[in-house]
SEBAZA-942831 format. One line per 10 residues: number of its first residue (from 0); for each residue x, y, z of N, C-alpha, C. Coordinates in nm, 3 decimals. Example, Ala and Ser with C-alpha at 12.3 -4.5 7.8 and 13.67 -1.06 7.14 Angstrom:
2
0 = 1.319,-0.569,0.780,1.230,-0.450,0.780,1.320,-0.330,0.780 | 1.285,-0.225,0.708,1.367,-0.106,0.714,1.290,0.003,0.787
This chain:
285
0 = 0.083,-0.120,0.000,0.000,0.000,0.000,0.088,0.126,0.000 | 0.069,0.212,-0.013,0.051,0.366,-0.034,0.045,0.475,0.057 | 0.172,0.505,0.156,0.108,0.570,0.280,0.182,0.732,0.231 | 0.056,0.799,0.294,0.155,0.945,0.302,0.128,0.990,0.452 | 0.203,0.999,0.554,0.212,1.024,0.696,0.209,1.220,0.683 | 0.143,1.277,0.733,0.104,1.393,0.754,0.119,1.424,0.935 | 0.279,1.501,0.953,0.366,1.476,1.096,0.419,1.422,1.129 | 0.569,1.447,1.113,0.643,1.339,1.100,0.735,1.345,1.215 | 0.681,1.363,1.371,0.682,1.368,1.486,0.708,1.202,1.587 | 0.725,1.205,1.711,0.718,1.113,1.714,0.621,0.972,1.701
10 = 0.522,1.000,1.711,0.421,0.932,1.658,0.410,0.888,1.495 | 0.392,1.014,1.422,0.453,0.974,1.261,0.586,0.930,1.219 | 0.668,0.942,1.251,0.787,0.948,1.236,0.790,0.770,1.280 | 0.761,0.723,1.393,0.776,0.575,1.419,0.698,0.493,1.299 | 0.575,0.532,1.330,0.459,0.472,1.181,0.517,0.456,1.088 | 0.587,0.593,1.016,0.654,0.564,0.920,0.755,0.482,0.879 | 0.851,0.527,0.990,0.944,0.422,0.961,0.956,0.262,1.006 | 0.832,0.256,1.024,0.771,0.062,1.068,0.744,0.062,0.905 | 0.655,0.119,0.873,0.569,0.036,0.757,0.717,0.054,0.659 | 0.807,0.151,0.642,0.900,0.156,0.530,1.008,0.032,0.524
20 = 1.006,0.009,0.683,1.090,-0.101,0.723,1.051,-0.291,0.632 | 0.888,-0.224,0.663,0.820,-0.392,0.616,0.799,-0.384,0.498 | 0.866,-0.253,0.405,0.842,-0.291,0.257,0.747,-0.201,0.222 | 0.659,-0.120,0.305,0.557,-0.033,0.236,0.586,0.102,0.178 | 0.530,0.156,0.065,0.585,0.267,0.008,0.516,0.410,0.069 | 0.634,0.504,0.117,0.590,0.611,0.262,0.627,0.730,0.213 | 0.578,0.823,0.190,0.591,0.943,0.210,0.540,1.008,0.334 | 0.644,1.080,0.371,0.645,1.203,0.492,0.617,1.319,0.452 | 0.484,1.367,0.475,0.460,1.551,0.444,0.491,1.623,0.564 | 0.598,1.712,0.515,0.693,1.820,0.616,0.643,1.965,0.548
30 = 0.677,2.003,0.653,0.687,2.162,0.612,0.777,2.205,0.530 | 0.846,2.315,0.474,0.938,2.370,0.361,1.098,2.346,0.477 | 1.073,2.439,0.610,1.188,2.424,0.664,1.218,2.285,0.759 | 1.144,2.242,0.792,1.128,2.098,0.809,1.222,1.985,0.714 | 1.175,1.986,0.604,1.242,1.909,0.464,1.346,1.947,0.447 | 1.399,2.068,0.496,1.555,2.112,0.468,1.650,2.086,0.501 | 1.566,2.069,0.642,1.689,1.954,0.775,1.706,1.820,0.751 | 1.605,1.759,0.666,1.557,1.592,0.694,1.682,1.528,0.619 | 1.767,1.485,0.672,1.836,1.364,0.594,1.767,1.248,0.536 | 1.650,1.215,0.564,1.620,1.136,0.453,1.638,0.946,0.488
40 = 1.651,1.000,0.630,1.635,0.891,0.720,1.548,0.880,0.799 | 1.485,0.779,0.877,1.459,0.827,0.996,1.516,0.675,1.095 | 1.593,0.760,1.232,1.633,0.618,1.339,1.529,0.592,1.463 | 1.518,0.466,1.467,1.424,0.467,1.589,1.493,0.395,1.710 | 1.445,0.412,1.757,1.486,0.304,1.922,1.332,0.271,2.003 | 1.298,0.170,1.939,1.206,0.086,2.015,1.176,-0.023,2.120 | 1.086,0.018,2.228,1.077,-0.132,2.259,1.064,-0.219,2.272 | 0.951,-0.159,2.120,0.834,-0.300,2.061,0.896,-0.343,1.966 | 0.986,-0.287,1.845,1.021,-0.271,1.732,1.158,-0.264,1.747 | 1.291,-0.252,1.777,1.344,-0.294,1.834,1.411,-0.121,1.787
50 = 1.556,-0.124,1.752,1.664,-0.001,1.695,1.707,-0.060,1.561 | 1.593,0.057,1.488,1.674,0.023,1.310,1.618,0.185,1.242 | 1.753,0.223,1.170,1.752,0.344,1.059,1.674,0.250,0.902 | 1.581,0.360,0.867,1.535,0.342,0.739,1.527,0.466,0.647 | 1.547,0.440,0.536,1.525,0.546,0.382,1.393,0.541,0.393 | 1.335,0.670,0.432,1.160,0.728,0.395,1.184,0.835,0.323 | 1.109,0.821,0.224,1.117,0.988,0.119,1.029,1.053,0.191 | 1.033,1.216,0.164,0.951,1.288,0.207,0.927,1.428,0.096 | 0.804,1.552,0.147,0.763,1.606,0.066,0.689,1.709,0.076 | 0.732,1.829,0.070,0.671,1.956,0.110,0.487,1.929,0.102
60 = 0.424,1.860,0.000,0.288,1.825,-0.019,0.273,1.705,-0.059 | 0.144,1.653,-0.097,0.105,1.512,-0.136,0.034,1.584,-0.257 | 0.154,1.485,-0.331,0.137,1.493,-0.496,0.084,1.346,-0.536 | 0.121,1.259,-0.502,0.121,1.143,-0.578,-0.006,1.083,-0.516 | -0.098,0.965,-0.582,-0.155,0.897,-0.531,-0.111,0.839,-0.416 | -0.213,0.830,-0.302,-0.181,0.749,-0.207,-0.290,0.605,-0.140 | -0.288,0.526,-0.104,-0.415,0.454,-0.017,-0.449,0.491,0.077 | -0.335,0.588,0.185,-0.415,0.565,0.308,-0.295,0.745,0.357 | -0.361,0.851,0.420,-0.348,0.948,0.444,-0.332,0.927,0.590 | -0.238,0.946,0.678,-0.222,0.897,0.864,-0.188,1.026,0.875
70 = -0.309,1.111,0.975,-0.273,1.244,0.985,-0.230,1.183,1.184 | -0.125,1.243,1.226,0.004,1.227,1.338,0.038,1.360,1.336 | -0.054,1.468,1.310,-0.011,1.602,1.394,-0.072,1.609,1.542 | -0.043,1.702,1.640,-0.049,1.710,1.732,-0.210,1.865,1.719 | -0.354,1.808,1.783,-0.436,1.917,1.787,-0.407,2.021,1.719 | -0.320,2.161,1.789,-0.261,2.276,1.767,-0.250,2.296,1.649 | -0.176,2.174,1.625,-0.154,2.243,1.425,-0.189,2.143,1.345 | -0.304,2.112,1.355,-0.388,2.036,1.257,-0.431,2.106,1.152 | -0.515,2.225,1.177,-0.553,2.323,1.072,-0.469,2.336,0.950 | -0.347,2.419,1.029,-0.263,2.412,0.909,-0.163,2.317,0.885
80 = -0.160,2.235,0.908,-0.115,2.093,0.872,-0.210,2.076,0.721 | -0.329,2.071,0.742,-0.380,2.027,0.654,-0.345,2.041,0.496 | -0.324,2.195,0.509,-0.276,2.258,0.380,-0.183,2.129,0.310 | -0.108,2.103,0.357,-0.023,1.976,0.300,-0.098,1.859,0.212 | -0.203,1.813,0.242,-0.273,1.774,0.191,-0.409,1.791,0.117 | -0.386,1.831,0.006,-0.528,1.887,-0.006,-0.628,1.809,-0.080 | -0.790,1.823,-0.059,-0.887,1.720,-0.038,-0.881,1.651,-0.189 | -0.840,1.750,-0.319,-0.900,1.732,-0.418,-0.748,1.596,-0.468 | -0.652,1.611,-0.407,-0.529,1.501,-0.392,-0.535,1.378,-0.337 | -0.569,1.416,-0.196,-0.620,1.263,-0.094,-0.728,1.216,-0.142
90 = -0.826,1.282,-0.246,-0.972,1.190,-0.336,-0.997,1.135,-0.192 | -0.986,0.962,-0.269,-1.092,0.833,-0.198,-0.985,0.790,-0.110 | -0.874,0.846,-0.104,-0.760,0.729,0.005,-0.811,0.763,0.140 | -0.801,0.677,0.221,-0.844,0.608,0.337,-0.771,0.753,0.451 | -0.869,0.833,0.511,-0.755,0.941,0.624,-0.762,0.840,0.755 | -0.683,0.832,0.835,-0.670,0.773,0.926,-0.594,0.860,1.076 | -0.676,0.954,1.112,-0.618,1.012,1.230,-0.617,0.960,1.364 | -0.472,1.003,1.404,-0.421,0.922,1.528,-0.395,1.051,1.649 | -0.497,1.155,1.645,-0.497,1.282,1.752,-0.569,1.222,1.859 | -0.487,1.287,1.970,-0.561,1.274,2.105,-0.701,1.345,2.110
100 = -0.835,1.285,2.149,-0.933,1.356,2.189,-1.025,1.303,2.087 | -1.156,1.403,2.106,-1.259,1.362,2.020,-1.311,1.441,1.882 | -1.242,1.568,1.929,-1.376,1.630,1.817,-1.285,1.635,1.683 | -1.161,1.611,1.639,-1.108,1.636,1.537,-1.149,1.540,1.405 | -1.184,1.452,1.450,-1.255,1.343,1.326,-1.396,1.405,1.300 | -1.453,1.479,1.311,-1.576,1.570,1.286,-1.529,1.680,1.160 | -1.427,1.749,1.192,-1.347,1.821,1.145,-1.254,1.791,1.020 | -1.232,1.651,1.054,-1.143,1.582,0.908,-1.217,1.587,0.806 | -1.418,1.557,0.898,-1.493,1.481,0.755,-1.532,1.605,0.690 | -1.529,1.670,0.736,-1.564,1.811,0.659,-1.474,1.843,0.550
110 = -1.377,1.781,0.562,-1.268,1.822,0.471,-1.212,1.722,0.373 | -1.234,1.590,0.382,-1.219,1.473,0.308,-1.330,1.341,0.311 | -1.348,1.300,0.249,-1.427,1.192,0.181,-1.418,1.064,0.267 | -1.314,0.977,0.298,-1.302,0.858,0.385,-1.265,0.914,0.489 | -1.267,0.912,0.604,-1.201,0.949,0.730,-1.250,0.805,0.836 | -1.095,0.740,0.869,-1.157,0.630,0.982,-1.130,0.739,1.113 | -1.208,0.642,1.204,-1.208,0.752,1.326,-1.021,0.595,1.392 | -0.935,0.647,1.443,-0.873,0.526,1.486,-0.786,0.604,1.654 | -0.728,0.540,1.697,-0.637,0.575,1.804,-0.542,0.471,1.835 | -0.416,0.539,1.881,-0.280,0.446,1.901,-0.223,0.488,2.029
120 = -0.226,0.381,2.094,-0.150,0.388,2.248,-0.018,0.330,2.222 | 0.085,0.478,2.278,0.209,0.487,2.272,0.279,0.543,2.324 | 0.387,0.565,2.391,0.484,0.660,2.404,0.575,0.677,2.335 | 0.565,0.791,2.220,0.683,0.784,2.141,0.699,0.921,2.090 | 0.853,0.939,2.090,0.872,1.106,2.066,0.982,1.156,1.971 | 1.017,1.255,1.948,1.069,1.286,1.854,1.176,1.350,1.897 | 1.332,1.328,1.957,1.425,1.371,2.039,1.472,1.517,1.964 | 1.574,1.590,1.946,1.612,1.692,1.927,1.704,1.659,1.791 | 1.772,1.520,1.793,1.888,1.516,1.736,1.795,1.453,1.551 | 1.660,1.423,1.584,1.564,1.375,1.468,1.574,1.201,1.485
130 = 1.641,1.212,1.601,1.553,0.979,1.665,1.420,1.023,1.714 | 1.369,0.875,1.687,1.244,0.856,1.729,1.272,0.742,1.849 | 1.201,0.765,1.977,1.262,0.708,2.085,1.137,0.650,2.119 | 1.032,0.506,2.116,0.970,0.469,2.181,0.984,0.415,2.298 | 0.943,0.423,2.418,0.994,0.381,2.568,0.885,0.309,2.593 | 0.732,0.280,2.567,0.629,0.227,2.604,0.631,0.066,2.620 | 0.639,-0.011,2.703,0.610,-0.152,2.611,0.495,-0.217,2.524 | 0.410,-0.071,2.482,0.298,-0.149,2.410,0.296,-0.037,2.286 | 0.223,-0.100,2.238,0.217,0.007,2.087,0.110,-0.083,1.983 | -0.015,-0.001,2.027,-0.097,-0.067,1.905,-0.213,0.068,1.895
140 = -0.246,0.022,1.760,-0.324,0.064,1.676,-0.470,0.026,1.651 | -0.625,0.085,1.739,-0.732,0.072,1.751,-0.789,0.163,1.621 | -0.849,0.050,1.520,-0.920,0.104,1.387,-1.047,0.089,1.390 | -1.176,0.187,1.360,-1.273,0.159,1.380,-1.324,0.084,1.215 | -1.298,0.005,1.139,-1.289,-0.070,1.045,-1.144,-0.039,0.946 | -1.127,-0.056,0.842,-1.003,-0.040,0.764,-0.942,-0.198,0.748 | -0.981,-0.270,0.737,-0.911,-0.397,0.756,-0.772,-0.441,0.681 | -0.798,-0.404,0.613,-0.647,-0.440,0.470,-0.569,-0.363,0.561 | -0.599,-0.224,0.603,-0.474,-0.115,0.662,-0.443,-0.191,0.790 | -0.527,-0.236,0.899,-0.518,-0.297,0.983,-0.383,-0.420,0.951
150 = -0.405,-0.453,0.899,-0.311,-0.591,0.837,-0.179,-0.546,0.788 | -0.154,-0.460,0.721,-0.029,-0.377,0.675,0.050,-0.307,0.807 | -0.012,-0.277,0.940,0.001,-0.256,1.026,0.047,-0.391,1.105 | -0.016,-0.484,1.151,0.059,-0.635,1.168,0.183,-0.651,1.130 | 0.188,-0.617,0.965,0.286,-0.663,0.894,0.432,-0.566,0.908 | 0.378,-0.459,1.037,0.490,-0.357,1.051,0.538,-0.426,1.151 | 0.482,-0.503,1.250,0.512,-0.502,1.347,0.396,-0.444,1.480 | 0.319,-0.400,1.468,0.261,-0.336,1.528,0.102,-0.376,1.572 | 0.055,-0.387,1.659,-0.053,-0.460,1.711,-0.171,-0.323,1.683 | -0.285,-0.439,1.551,-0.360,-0.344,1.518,-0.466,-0.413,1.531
160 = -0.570,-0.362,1.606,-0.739,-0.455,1.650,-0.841,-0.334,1.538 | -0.945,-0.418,1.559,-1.057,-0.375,1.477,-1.159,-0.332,1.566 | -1.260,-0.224,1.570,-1.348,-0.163,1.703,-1.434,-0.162,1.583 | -1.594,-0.199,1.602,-1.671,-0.161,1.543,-1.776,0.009,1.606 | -1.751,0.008,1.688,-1.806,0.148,1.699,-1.703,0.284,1.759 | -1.703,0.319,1.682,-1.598,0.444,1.676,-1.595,0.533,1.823 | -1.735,0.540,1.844,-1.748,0.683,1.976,-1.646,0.613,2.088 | -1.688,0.458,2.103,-1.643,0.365,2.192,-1.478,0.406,2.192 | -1.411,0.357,2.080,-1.314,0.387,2.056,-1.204,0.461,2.093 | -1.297,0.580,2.053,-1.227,0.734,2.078,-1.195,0.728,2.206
170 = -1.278,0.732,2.305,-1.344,0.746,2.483,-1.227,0.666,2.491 | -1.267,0.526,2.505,-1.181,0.435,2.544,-0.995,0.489,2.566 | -0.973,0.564,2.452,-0.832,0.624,2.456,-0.853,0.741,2.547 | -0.968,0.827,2.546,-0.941,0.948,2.599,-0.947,0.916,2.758 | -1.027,0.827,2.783,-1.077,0.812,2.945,-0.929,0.723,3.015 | -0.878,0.663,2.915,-0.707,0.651,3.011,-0.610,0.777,2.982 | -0.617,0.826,2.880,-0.518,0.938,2.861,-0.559,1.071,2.973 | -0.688,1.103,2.956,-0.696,1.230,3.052,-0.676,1.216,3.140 | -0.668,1.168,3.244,-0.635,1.124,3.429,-0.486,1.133,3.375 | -0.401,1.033,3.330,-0.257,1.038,3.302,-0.207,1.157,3.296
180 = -0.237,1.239,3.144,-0.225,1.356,3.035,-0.241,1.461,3.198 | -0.330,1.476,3.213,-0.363,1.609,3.330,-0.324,1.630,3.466 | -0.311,1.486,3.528,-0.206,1.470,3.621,-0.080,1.500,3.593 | -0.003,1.450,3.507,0.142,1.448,3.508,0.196,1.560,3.462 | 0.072,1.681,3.351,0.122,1.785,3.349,0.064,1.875,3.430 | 0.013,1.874,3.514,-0.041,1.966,3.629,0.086,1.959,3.730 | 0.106,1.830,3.774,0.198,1.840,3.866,0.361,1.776,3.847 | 0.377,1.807,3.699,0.511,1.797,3.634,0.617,1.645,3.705 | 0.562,1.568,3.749,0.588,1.441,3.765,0.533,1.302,3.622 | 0.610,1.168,3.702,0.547,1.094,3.621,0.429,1.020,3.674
190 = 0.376,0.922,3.610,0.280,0.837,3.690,0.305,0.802,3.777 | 0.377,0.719,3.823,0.415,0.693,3.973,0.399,0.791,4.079 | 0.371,0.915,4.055,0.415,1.023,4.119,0.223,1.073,4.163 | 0.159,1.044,4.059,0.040,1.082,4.074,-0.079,0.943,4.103 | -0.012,0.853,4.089,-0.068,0.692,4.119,-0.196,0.728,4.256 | -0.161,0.788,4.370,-0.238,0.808,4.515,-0.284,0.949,4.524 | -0.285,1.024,4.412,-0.356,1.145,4.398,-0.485,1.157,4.387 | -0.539,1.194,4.504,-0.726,1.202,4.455,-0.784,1.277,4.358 | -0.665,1.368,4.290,-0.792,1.436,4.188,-0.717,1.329,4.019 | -0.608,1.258,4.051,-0.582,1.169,3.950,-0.706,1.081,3.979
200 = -0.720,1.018,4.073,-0.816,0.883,4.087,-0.970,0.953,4.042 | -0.976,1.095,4.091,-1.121,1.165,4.033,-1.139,1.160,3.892 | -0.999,1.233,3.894,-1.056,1.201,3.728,-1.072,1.096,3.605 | -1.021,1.027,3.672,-1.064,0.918,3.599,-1.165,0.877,3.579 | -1.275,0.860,3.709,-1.396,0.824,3.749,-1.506,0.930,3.642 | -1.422,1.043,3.636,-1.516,1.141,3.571,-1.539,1.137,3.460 | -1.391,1.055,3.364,-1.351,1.047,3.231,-1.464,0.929,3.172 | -1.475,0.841,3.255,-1.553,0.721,3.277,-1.695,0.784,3.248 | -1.766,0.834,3.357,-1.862,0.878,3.353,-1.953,1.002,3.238 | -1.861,1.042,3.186,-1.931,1.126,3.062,-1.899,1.032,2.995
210 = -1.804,0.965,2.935,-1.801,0.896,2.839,-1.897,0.786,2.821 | -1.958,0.731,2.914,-2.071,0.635,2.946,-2.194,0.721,2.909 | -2.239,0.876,2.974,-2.340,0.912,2.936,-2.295,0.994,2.772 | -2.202,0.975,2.731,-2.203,1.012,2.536,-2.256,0.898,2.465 | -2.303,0.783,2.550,-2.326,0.654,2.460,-2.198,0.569,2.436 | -2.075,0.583,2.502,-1.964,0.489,2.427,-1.971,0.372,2.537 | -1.939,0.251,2.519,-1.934,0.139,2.572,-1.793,0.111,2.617 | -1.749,0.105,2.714,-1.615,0.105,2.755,-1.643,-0.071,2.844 | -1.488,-0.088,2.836,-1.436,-0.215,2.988,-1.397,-0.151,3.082 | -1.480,-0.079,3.109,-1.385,0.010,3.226,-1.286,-0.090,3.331
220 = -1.279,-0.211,3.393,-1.188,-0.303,3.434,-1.127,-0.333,3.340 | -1.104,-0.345,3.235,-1.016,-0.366,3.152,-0.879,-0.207,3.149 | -0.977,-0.064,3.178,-0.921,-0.010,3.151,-0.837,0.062,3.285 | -0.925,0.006,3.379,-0.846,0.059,3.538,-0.725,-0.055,3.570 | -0.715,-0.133,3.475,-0.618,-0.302,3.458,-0.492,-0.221,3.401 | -0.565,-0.159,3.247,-0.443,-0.071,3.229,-0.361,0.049,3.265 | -0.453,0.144,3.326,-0.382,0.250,3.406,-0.305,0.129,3.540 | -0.357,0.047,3.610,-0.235,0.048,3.752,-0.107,-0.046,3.701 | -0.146,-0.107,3.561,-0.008,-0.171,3.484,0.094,-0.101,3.404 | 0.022,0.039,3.388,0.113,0.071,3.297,0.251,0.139,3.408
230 = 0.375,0.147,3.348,0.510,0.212,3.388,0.486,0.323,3.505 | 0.520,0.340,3.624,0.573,0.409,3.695,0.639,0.519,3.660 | 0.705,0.508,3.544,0.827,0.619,3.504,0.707,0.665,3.362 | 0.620,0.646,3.318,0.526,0.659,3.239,0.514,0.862,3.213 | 0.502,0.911,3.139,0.522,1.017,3.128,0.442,1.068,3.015 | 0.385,1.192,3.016,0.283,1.252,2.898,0.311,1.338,2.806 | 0.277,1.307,2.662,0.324,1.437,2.583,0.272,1.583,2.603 | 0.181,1.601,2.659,0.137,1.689,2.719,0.232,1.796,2.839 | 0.271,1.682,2.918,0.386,1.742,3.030,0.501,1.765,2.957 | 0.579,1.709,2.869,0.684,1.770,2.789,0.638,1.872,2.692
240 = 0.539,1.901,2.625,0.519,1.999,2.552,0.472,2.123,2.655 | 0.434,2.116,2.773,0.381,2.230,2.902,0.506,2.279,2.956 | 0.627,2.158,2.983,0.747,2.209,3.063,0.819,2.266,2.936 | 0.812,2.215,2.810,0.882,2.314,2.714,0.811,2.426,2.622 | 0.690,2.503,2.674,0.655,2.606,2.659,0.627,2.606,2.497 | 0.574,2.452,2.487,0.546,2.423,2.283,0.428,2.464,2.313 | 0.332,2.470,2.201,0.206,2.464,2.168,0.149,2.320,2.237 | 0.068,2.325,2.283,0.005,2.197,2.323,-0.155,2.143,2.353 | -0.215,2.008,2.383,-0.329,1.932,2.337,-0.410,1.944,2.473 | -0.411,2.094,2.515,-0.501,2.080,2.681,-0.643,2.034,2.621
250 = -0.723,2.133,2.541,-0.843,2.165,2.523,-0.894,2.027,2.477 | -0.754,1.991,2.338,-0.812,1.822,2.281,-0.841,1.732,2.381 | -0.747,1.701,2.535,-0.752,1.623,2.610,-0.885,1.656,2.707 | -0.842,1.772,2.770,-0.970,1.786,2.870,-1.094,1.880,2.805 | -1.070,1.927,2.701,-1.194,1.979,2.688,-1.347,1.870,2.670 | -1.315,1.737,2.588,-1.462,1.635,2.540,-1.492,1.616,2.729 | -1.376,1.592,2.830,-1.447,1.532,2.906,-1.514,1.667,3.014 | -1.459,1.837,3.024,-1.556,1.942,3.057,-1.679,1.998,3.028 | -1.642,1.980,2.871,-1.798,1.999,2.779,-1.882,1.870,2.805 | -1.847,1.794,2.789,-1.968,1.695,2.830,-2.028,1.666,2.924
260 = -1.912,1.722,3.049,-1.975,1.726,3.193,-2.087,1.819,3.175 | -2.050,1.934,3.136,-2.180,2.048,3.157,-2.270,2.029,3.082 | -2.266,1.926,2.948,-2.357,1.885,2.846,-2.457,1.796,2.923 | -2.395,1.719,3.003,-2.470,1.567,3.063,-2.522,1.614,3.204 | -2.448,1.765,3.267,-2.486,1.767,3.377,-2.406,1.684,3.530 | -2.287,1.643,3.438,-2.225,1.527,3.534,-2.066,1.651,3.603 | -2.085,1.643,3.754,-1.977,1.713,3.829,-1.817,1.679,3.773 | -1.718,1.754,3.727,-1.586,1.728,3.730,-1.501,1.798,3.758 | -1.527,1.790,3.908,-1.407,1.916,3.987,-1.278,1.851,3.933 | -1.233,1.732,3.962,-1.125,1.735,3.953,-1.065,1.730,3.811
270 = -1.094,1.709,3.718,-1.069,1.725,3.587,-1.022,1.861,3.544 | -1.170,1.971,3.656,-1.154,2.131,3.602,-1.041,2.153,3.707 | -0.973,2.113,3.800,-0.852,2.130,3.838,-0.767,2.128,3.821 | -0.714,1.965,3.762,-0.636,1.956,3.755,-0.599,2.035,3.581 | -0.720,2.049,3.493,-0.687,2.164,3.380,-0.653,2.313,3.425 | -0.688,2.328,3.573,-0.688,2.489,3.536,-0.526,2.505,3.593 | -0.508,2.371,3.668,-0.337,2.373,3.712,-0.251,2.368,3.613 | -0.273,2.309,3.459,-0.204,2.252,3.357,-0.192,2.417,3.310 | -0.300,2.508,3.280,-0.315,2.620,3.190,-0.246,2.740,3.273 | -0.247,2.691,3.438,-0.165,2.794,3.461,0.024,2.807,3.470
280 = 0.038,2.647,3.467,0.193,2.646,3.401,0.209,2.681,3.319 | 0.057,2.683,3.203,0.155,2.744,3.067,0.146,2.856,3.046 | 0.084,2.934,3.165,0.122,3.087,3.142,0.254,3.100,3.221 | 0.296,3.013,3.270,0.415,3.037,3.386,0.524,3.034,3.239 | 0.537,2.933,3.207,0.599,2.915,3.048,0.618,2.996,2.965
């Protein structure tokens, strides 16, 4: 297949260079000064995937046909991210966004023709020197159909399941990420650090609870299995983009689960806390 990765961050940047690794043909859409720097490599250090450099071409826009469009920008600059791709180019190929939160797949369809709704649990980042450093021990890819892409994904290496209802989906990622995401950048620690925090343990409960009254169907034991398993040293892109004064994904993360509180009527002190602690580091920033 046919990929053109749109962010070639740590999240894109790994994608990419899995599927280029297993043989699939990848383009990277960069910005003008972006592409200037790119050697034309990219190295990873994984801990699913192990440490290997690969040849990925890349490309100020998407010119060429593609199958499948993986937008891996970060909220903030989605908008103009987009420009890179434009609708009347990506036609019928498959968009496949991997943003934290909910409302941006609303937003894709407005702008392109296929859009899967999907989400990928990962830790993976994009160092200074242009490695891609995954530290997570898990790394997979939740598609709300796409099956062939699903499988090309396998064939990277990479653990890709099939969700038949999308809202489910989404939640499911957001209701472990926000408790994590808002803890660890509120109080600039890692998980371990916020593990016995009552407005961490609140919010979770809260993340849970709108997401149940939006209609999504969660395991919630499945998913309180995965917050007390995951890493101790576990850490959020959120808290590195807050302690380094980047642009960053507050509103994507905590905004579905504030608005829906006041939508559903359901209390989330600690959610609106631990956000209004996150927003006031980044005026400290």
């Amino acid at each position: 297949m046919r990929h053109a990765i749109l962010g070639a961050g740590g999240i894109g940047g790994l994608l990419g260079a899995a599927l280029a690794r297993a043989g699939a043909q990848v383009v990277l859409l960069m910005r003008e000064e972006t592409l200037a720097s790119y050697s034309g490599s990219v190295s990873v250090e994984s801990v699913v995937l192990g440490d290997f450099t690969v040849d990925v071409a890349a490309a100020p826009r998407l010119e060429g046909d593609v199958d499948v469009l993986w937008v891996t920008t970060k909220a903030p600059h989605l908008e103009s991210a987009l420009a890179l791709a434009a609708p009347e180019q990506v036609a019928d190929a498959t968009v496949v966004p991997l943003l934290n939160g909910i409302d941006h797949v609303a937003l894709l369809r407005a702008r392109y023709r296929n859009v899967v709704a999907a989400a990928i649990r990962v830790a993976s980042e994009r160092l200074a020197d242009g490695r891609i450093r995954q530290s997570s021990p898990f790394l997979r890819v939740d598609l709300a159909g796409a099956d062939t892409i699903a499988a090309e994904l396998r064939s990277a290496g990479i653990d890709a399941r099939l969700q038949e209802d999308e809202l489910s989906l989404l939640w499911e990622k957001l209701a472990f990420l926000a408790p994590l995401a808002l803890a660890t950048a509120a109080l600039d620690t890692s998980l371990g650090g916020v593990r016995g925090d009552v407005r961490y343990r609140g919010c979770q409960q809260e993340a849970l609870a709108v997401a149940r009254a939006e209609s999504a169907r969660l395991d919630e034991h499945a998913l309180h299995e995965l917050a007390a398993n995951a890493p101790d040293e576990m850490r959020s892109s959120l808290q590195r983009d807050v302690a380094a004064g980047r642009p960053n994904e507050l509103d994507a993360i905590a905004g579905p689960v504030l608005r829906g509180g006041r939508r559903h009527g359901i209390p989330v002190p600690n959610t609106d806390q631990l956000a209004r602690l996150v927003a006031a580091r980044i005026e400290e920033n």
